[in-house]
C-alpha positions as CSV (number, residue, x, y, z in Angstrom):
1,X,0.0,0.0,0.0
2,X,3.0,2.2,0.3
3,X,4.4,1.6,-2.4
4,X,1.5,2.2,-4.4
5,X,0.6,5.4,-2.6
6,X,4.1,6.6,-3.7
7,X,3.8,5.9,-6.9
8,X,0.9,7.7,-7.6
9,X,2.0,10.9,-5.4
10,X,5.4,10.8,-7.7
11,X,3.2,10.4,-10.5
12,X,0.9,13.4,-9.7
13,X,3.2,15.7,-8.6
14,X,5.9,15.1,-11.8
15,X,3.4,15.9,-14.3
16,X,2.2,19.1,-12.2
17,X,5.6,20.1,-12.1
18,X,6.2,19.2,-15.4
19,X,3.1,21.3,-17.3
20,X,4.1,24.3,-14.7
21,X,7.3,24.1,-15.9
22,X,6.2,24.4,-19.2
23,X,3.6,27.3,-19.1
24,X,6.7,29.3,-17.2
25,X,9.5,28.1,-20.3
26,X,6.7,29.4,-22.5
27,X,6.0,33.3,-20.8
28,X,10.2,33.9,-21.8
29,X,9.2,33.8,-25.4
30,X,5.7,35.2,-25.4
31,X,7.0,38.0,-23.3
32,X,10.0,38.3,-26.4
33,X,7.8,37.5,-29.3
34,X,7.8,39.8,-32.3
35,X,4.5,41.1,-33.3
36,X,2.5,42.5,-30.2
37,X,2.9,39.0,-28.6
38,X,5.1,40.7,-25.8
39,X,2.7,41.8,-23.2
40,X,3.5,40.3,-19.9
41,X,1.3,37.8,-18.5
42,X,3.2,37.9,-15.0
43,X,3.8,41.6,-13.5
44,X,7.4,41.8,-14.2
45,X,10.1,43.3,-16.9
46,X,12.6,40.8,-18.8
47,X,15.0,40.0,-15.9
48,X,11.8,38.4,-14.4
49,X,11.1,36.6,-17.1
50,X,14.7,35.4,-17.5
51,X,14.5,34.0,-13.9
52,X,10.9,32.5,-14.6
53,X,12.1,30.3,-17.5
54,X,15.1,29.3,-15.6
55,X,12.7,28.5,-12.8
56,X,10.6,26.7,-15.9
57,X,13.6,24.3,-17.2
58,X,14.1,23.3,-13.6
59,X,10.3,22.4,-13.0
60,X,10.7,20.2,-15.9
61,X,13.5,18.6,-14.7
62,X,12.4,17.6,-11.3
63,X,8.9,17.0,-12.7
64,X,10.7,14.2,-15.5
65,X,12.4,13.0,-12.2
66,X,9.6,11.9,-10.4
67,X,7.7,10.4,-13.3
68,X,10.9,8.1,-13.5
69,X,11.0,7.2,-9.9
70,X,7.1,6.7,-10.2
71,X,8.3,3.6,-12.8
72,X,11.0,2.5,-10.5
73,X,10.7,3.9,-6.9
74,X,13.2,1.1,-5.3
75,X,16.2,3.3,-7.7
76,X,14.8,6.3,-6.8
77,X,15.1,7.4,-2.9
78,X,17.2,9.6,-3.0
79,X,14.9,12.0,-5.1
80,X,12.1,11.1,-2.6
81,X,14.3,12.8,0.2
82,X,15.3,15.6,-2.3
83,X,11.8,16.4,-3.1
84,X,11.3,16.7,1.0
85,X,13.9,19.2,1.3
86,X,12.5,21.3,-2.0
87,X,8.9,21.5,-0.3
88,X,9.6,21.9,2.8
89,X,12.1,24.8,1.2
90,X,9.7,26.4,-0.8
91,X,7.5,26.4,2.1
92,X,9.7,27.9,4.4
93,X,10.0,31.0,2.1
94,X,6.3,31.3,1.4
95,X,5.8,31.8,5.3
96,X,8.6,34.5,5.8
97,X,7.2,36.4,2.7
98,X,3.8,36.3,4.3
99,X,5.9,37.9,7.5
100,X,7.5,40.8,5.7
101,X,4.2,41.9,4.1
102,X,5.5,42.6,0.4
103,X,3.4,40.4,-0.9
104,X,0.0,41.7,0.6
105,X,-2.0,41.0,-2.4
106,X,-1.5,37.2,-2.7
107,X,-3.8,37.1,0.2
108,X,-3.7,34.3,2.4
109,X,-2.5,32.4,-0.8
110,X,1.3,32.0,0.2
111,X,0.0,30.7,3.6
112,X,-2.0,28.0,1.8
113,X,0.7,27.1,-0.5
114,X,2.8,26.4,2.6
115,X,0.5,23.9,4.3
116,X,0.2,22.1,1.2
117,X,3.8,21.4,0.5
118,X,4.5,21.2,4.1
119,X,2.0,18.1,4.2
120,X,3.2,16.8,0.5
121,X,6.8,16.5,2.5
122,X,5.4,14.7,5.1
123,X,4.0,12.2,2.7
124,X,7.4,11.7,1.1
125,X,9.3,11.2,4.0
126,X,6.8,7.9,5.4
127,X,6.2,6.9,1.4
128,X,9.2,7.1,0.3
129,X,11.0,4.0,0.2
130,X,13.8,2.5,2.4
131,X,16.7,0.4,1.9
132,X,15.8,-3.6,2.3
133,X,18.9,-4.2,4.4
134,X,18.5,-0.9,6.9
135,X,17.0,-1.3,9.6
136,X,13.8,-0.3,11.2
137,X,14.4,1.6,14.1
138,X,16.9,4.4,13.0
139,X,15.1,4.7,9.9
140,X,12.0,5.2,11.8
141,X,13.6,7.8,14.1
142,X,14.8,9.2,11.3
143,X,12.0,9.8,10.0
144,X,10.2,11.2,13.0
145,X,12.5,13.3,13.7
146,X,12.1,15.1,10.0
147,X,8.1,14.9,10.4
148,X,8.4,16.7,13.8
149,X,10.4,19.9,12.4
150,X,8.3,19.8,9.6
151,X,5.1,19.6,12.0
152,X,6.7,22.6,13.7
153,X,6.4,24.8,10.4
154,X,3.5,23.9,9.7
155,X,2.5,24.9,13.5
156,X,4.0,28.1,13.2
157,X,2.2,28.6,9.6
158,X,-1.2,28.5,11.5
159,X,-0.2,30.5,14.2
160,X,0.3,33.5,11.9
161,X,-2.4,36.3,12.1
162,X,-4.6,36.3,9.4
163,X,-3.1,40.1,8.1
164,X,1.0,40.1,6.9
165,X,2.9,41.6,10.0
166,X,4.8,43.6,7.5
167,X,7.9,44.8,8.5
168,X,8.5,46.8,5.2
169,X,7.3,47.5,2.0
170,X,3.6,47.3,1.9
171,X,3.1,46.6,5.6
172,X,5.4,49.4,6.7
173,X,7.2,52.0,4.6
174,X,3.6,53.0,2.6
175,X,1.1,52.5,4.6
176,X,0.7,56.2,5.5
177,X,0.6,57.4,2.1
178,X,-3.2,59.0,1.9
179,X,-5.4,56.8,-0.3
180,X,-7.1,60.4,-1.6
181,X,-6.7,61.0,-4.8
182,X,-5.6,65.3,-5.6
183,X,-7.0,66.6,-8.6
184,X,-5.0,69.7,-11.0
185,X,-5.1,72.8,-8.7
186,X,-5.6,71.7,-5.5
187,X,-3.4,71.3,-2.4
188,X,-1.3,68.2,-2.1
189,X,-2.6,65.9,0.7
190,X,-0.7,65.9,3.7
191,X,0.7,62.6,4.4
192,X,4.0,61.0,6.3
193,X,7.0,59.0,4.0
194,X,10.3,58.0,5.9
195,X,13.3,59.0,3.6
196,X,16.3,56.8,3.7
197,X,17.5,58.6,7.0
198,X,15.0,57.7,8.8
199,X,13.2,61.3,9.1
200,X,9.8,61.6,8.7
201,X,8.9,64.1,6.1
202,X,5.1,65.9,5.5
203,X,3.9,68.3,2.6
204,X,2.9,70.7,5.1
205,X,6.3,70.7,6.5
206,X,7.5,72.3,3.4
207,X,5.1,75.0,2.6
208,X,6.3,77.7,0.4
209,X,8.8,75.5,-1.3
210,X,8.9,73.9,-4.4
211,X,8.9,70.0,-4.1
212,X,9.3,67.6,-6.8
213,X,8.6,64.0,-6.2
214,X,9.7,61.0,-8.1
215,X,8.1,57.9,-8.0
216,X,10.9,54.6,-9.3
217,X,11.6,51.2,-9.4
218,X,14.3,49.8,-7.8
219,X,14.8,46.5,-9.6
220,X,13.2,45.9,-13.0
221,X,11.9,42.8,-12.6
C-alpha cells in the first residue's frame, strides 16, 4: 500500500511540475515575441522573465524526475528525500514572505501554498521508500525526527495572524501614504513617507517651497 501510494503521489506531482514548468518556459518567449505577442502575462520586466524560464527548465526537470521514480521507486530514494527538502524549502520562504508583508496582495494564498507542501513532504518522508537491508528503528527515528520539524512549520504557519505583520514595504514603509486622490489645482494631501535617513517628512512641512517627487523602481523585474 506504500508503495503504491508513492507511486501515484510521484506520478501526480511530476506531471504538475512538469506542465508548470512548461507554461513558465513558455512566458520567456511570449514575453520576447515579435508582433505585439510581448505583453506580460506575470507583472514583471525581462529579468523576471529570464529567472521565470530558468525557474521553468528546472520544473521540468524535477517533474521528469519523479515520473521516472514513479516507474522504478526502489532506484529512486534519494529524489524522494530531495523532493522533501524542495517542499519543505519552498515552504519555508512562502511563510517568511507572508511575514515581511510585500506580498500583501497574494492574500492568504502563500499561507496556503505552505501547508500544502508542508504536508506533501510529510508524505514523502513515510512513502518514500527505504533500503531492504536498513533497519527499522533508525530509519524510523529518522523519520520522526524530520516529520516533527516539519510539523513545527506547519504549527508556526497556523499560528500566523490572518493580516502580513509587515515589516517593510507594503506593511510598513507606505502605509501612510493617503489613499485620496488630488485633482490639478488643488493642495497636495498631507501625508508622512520616511526617507532613507530615517526622518519623517510631511507636505505641510514644506510649505512655500517647491517640491518635486519622483516615484521609481528599484529592480526591474
Amino acid at each position: 500500500m506504500p508503495r503504491r501510494a508513492y507511486v501515484i503521489l510521484c506520478a501526480i506531482l511530476g506531471t504538475l511540475l512538469c506542465l508548470i514548468g512548461l507554461v513558465l518556459f513558455a512566458q520567456f518567449f511570449r514575453f520576447h515575441a515579435p508582433g505585439g505577442l510581448g505583453v506580460p502575462v506575470l507583472a514583471m520586466g525581462p529579468n523576471g522573465h529570464y529567472f521565470v524560464a530558468f525557474a521553468g527548465s528546472a520544473c521540468v526537470a524535477w517533474g521528469g524526475a519523479l515520473i521516472g521514480a514513479a516507474r522504478h521507486p526502489e532506484h529512486s530514494r534519494t529524489l524522494g528525500t530531495a523532493t522533501a527538502v524542495a517542499l519543505v524549502m519552498s515552504a519555508l520562504y512562502r511563510i517568511v514572505a507572508w511575514i515581511v508583508g510585500d506580498y500583501a496582495l497574494l492574500g492568504n494564498l502563500l499561507r496556503g501554498e505552505a501547508a500544502c507542501f508542508l504536508l506533501l513532504a510529510v508524505a514523502f518522508v513515510w512513502l518514500r521508500p527505504g533500503r531492504p537491508a536498513a533497519g527499522g528503528g533508525p530509519r524510523v527515528i529518522g523519520r520522526s525526527l524530520a516529520t516533527l520539524g516539519i510539523v513545527a512549520l506547519l504549527a508556526l504557519d497556523f499560528a500566523l495572524p490572518s493580516t502580513g505583520i509587515g515589516r517593510r514595504g507594503i506593511g510598513a514603509a507606505r502605509n501612510d501614504v493617503s489613499t485620496a486622490a488630488p485633482k490639478l489645482g488643488e493642495p497636495m494631501p498631507d501625508f508622512a513617507l520616511v526617507d532613507l535617513d530615517g526622518r519623517t517628512l510631511r507636505p505641510s512641512d514644506l510649505l512655500g517651497q517647491r517640491v518635486l517627487l519622483t516615484f521609481e523602481r528599484s529592480v526591474d523585474w
